[in-house]
Structures are given as C-alpha cells and as structure tokens.
C-alpha positions in Angstrom: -28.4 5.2 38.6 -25.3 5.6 40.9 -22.5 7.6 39.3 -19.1 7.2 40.9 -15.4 8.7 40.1 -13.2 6.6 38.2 -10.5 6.9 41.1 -13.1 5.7 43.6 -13.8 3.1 41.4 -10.5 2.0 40.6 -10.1 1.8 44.5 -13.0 -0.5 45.2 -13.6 -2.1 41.5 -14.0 -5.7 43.1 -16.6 -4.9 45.8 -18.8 -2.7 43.8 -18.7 -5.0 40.4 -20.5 -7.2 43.4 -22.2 -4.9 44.3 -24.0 -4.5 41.0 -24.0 -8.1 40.3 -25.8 -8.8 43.5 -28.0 -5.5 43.0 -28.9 -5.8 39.6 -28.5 -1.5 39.9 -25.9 -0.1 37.1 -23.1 1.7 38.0 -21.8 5.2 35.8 -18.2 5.6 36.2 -17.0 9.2 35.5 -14.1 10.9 34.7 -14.5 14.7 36.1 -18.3 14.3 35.9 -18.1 13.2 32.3 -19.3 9.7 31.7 -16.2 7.1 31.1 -18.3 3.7 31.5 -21.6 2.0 32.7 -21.0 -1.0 34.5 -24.2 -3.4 33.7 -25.4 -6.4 35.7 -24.5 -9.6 33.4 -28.0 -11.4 31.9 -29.7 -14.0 33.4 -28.5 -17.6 32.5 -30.9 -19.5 30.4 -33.7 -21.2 32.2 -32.8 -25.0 31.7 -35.6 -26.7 30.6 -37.7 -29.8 32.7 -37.0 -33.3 31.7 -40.2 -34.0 32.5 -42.3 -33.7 29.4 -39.1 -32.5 26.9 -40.6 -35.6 24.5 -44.0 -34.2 24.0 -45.1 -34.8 20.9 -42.5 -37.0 19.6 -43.6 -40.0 19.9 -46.3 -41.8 17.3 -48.7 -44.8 17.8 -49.2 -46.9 15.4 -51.9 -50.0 15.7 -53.6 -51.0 19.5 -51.4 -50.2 21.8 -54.7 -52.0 24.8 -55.0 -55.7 23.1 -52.7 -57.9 23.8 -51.0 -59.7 21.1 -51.4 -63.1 20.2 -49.2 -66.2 20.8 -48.2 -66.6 17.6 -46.6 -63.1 16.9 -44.0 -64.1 19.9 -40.9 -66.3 18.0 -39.9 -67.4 21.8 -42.8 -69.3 22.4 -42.9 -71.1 19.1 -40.1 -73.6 20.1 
C-alpha cells in the first residue's frame, strides 16, 4: 500500500483519488508518518441482472397447452 503526506496529497487530491479509482490500489495518507486516512477504491456496482430468463419459474400450466381447442369454446365463431 502506497503511503503519501497529507501536504502532497492535499496538492494532487483529484489525480490520485483517480488514481486509486482506476487502480483499485489504496492510498495511506499520513501526517508526519502517522496514519491520518486510507483512501479506498469505491465497490463495484451491482451486476444488473439478464432479462433473458428473469421469469423462470413463474409461470404455471394448467391443462394441454399441444391440442388445439375446439370450435365451440371460441364465443367469436358462434355468431
């Protein structure tokens, strides 16, 4: 782990919170060689999940879903 001096850091805050962004490396800022702060990369987003396949398992047959149905379950060709 990289340590640094908190005036260095204050000097060049923007490029190295890149830095460990990009890096994934944490960065120790000190204070006369004390520890003041660890600067972490943030966590990775969520993974978003696939549309295809999100229903699985939701769904429920119920009778023959092969056969077709008969003329007289269909009220439009009644008339």
């Amino acid at each position: 782990m990289e340590q640094i001096a908190i005036s260095k850091f204050k000097a060049t805050c923007l490029a190295l919170l890149e830095r460990v962004k990009s890096s994934g490396e944490p960065l120790m800022v000190t204070k006369r060689g004390e520890p003041v702060a660890m600067i972490t990369p943030p966590p990775l987003p969520p993974k978003a999940k696939s549309a295809f396949g999100c229903m699985k398992g939701t769904i429920v047959i119920k009778g023959d879903i092969i056969s077709p149905i008969g003329e007289d379950v269909w009220e439009a060709l009644k008339s």
